[in-house]
C-alpha positions in Angstrom: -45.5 32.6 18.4 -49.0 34.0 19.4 -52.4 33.3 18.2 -51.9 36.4 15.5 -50.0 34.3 13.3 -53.2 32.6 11.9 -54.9 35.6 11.8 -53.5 36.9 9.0 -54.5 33.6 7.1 -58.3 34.4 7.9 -58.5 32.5 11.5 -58.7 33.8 14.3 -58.2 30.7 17.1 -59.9 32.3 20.3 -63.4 32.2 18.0 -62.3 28.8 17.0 -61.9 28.0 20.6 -64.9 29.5 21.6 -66.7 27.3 19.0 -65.3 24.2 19.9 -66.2 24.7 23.7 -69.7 25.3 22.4 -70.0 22.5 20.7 -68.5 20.1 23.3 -71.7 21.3 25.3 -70.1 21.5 28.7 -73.0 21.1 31.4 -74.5 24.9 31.6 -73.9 25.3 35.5 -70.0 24.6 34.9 -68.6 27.7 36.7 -67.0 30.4 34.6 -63.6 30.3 36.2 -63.3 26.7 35.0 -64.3 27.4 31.5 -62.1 30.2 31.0 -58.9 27.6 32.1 -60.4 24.9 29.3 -61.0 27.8 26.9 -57.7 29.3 28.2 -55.9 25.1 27.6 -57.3 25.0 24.4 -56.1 27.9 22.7 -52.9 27.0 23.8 -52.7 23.3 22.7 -54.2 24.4 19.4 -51.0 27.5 19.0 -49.1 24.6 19.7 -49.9 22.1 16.7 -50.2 25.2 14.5 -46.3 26.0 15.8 -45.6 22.2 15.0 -47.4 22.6 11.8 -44.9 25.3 10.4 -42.2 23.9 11.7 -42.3 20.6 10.3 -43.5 22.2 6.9 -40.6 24.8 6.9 -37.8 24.4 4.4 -34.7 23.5 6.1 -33.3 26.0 4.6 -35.2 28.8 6.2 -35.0 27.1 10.1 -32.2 29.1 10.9 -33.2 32.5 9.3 -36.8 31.5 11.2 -35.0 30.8 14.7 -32.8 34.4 14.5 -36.2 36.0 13.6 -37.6 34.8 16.9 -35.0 35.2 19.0 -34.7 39.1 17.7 -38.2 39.3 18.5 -39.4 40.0 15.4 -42.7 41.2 14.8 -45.5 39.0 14.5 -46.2 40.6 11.0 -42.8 39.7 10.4 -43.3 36.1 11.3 -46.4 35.7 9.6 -44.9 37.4 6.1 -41.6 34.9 6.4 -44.1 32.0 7.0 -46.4 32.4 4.8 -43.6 33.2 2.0 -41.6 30.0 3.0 -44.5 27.9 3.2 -46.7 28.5 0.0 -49.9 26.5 1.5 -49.6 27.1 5.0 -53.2 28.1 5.1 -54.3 24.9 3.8 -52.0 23.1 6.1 -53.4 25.2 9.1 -57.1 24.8 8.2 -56.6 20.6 7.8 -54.6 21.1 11.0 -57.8 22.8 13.1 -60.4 20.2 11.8 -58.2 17.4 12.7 -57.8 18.9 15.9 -61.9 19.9 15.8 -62.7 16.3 15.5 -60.3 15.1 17.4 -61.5 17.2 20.3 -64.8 16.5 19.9 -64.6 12.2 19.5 
């Protein structure tokens, strides 16, 4: 799953990214390269506890309908429809999910 399945719930994660590394007020002569690959680390960390977020929230029911979806390469509009109709507050769950990460991140 990419990044695009939040953004359909209002978020888009390389601006929430971007935010976090602003706020974690890396010294200003860090070289681009490097910030890119931390930028680049946390977007995928944080598609990774979104992922873990629907799975663990998805009815056990819809896990194998969810898994043929993916492996037919489904679209991500697809994805995000079927999520969002098989988890009713998966926007909540994502948003709780980023600040726990936020302030996790930022400790």
């Amino acid at each position: 799953m990419s990044n695009e399945i939040t953004n359909n719930e209002g978020i888009d994660l390389q601006v929430f990214v971007d935010r976090l590394v602003g706020e974690k007020k890396f010294p200003e002569e860090l070289e681009k390269e490097v910030l890119d690959e931390i930028k680049a680390d946390l977007l995928s960390r944080v598609e990774d506890r979104i992922n873990g977020v629907i799975i663990s929230n998805l009815p056990e029911e819809k896990l194998e309908e969810f898994n043929k979806m993916l492996d037919s390469k489904a679209s991500d509009e697809e994805v995000q429809g079927f999520c969002s109709k098989s988890i009713p507050n998966l926007a909540q769950l994502i948003a709780t999910e980023l600040v726990v990460f936020r302030n996790s991140y930022l400790s």
